[in-house]
N, C-alpha and C positions, 0 to 999 in steps of 0.2 A: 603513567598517567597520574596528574594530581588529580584532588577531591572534585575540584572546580572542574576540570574537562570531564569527570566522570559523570556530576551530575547536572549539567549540561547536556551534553549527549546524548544521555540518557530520557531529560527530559522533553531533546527535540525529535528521539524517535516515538518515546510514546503519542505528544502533541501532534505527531505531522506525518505519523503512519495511515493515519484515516482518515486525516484533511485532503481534502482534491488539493494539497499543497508539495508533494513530493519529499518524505522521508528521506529517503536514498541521496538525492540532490541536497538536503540539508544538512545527512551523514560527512558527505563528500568535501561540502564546503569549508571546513574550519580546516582543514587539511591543505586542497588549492590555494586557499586563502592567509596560509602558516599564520592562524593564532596557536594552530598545537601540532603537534607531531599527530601522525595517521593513530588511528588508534588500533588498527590491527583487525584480523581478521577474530577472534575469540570475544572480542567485546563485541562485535557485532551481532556474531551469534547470540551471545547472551540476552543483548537488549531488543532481537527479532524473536527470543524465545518468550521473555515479558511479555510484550504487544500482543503473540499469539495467545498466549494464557489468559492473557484479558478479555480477549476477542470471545474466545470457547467461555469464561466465565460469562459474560454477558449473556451469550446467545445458548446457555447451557441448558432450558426448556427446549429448545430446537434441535439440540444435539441427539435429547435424547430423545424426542420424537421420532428422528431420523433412526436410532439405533432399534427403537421400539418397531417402526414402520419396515426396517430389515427382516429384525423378528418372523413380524408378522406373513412377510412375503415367501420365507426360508419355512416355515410352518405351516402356513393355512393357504399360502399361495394368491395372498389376496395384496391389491395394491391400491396404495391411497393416496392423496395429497401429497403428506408428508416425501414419501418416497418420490411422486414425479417432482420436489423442489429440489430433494437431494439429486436426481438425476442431473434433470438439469444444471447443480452448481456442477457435476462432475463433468458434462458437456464443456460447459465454459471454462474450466481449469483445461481443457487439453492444449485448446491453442497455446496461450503461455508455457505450459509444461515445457512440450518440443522446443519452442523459442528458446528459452532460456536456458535449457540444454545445450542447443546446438549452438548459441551465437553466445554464450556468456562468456569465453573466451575474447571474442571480439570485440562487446561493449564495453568489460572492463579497461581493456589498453586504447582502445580508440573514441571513446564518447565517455570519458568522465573529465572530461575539459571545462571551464569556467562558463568559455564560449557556446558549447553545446546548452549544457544550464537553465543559459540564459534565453537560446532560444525556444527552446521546450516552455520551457518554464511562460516565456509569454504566449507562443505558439498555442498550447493546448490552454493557455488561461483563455485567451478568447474564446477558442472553441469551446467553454465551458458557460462563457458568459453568451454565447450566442444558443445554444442548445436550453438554457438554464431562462430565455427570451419567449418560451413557447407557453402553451397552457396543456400542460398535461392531465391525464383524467384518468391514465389507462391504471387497476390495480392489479391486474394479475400477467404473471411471465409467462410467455410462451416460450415452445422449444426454438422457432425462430431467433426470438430475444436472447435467448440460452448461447443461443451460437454469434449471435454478431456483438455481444456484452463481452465473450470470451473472446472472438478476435481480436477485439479491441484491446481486453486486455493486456493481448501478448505486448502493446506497444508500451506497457510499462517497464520493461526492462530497457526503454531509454533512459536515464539519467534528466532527473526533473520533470517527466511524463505525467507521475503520480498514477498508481495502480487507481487508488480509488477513485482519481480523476476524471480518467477515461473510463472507468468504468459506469460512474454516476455519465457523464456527458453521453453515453452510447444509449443510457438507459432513459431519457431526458430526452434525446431525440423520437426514440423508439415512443415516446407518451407516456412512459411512465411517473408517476406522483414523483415528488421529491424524495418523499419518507421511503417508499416503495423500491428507488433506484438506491437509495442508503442501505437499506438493509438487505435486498441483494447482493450490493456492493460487498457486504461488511462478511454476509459471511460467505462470502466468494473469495474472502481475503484468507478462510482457515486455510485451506489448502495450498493456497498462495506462499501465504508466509513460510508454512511450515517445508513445502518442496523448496523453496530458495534458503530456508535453513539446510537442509539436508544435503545440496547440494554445497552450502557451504562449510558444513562440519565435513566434507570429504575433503573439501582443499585443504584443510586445517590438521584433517591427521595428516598430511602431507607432508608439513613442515616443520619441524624441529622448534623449540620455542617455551620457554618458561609461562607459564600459566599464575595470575596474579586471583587466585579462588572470590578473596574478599571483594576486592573490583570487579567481578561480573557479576556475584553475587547481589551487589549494590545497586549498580548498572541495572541489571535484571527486575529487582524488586521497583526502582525507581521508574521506571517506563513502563511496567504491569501498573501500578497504580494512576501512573500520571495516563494511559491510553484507554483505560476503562472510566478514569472519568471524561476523557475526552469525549468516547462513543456515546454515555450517557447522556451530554449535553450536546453533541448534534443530533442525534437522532430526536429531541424532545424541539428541536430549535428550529431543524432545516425546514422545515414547511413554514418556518415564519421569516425567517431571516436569509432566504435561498441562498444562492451562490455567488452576488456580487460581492460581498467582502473578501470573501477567498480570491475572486476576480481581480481585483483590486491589489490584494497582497502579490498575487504572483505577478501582475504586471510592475509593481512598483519593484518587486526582487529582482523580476528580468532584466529591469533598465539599470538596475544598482549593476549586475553581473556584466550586463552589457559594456560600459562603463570602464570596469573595472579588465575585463578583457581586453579590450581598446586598447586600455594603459600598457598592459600585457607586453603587447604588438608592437609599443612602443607608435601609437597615433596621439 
């Protein structure tokens, strides 16, 4: 990898890890698309390691609330808020978890195609712009919420789905605020990321393979800065600017991918 694909890459996983725009689909494309060779399974990890670090710095007042509200439950047997939000994010991690255990074998060789992309990618932009069409009012989650936010989520281990996509779009239907479905979203994504790293540091001991330190290093620090200010500036924005830009970007990407699949196929 040159300097140029590293921080590039780098920069569209920080940017597009928490945009309803689909990271992984954005990962994938410079590859389908040969402006660069695959960048490998080790950079990936690295720069899904950045994003998470970000994610946990941002929402590091919550983390520790959750750990303190542990405490408190393992001690005095008392339970609070804090503790039913952690629940609940651990509710809506499970559906994903299984998915993406059981079929990640099968997404990787069969739906990381141009064409697939491109459907998703417009597919769920609608559903985002049509969800994102409501007047939301609800601010608190319920454990219902809990469970159909996490089914939802499982569907982002499609390729251009966007975790946060569907996640914000399930939370949007359900009536929740913008800001409310963001931040659920967001830290719905620690667990997220960190179990799809994990399972991807086991592919990787797998494989035999020279390790470039400085390049993930790089990678890494360059997507921890570029996704924590990403988070900063939607979470301050989305209740003002909702979801048609993003609507907008993914349908105008669809039709590019669309397009360019076609050519593909030779139409």
């Amino acid at each position: 990898m040159d300097w140029l694909q590293i921080i590039i890459l780098a920069l569209i996983q920080g940017l597009t890890e928490f945009l309803p725009i689909s990271s992984s689909a954005h990962l994938i494309l410079p590859a389908q698309l040969r402006l660069w060779p695959d960048q490998g399974l080790p950079f990936d990890v690295a720069v899904h390691l950045g994003t998470l670090l970000a994610v946990m710095g941002y929402y590091r007042v919550d983390l520790a609330r959750f750990a303190a509200s542990g405490w408190l439950l393992a001690s005095k047997h008392q339970y609070d808020r804090h503790l039913d939000l952690l629940l609940k994010i651990c509710l809506a991690t499970l559906p994903v978890a299984v998915c993406g255990f059981v079929l990640r074998d099968w997404v990787a060789t069969e739906l990381r195609s141009v064409g697939v992309i491109a459907v998703t990618t417009i597919g769920f932009g609608l559903l985002l712009w049509g969800a994102d069409r409501g007047r939301p009012k609800l601010t608190d989650i319920s454990w219902v919420h809990a469970a159909i936010i996490g089914a939802a989520q499982a569907l982002a281990i499609i390729p251009g789905a966007s975790r946060s996509g569907v996640t914000i779009t399930a939370a949007l239907v359900l009536g929740l605020t913008r800001s409310r479905a963001a931040r659920f979203s967001f830290l719905l994504s620690i667990p997220a990321i960190a179990g799809a790293g994990l399972l991807t540091t086991l592919d990787l001991m797998e494989v035999p393979h020279g390790v470039q330190w400085l390049d993930l290093a790089v990678g890494g620090l360059i997507a921890f800065a570029s996704a924590y200010v990403c988070i900063h500036v939607f979470v301050r924005l989305v209740e003002r600017i909702g979801m048609f830009p993003f609507v907008v970007y993914r349908l105008t990407l669809g039709l590019i991918l669309l397009a360019i699949a076609y050519g593909e196929l030779g139409f």
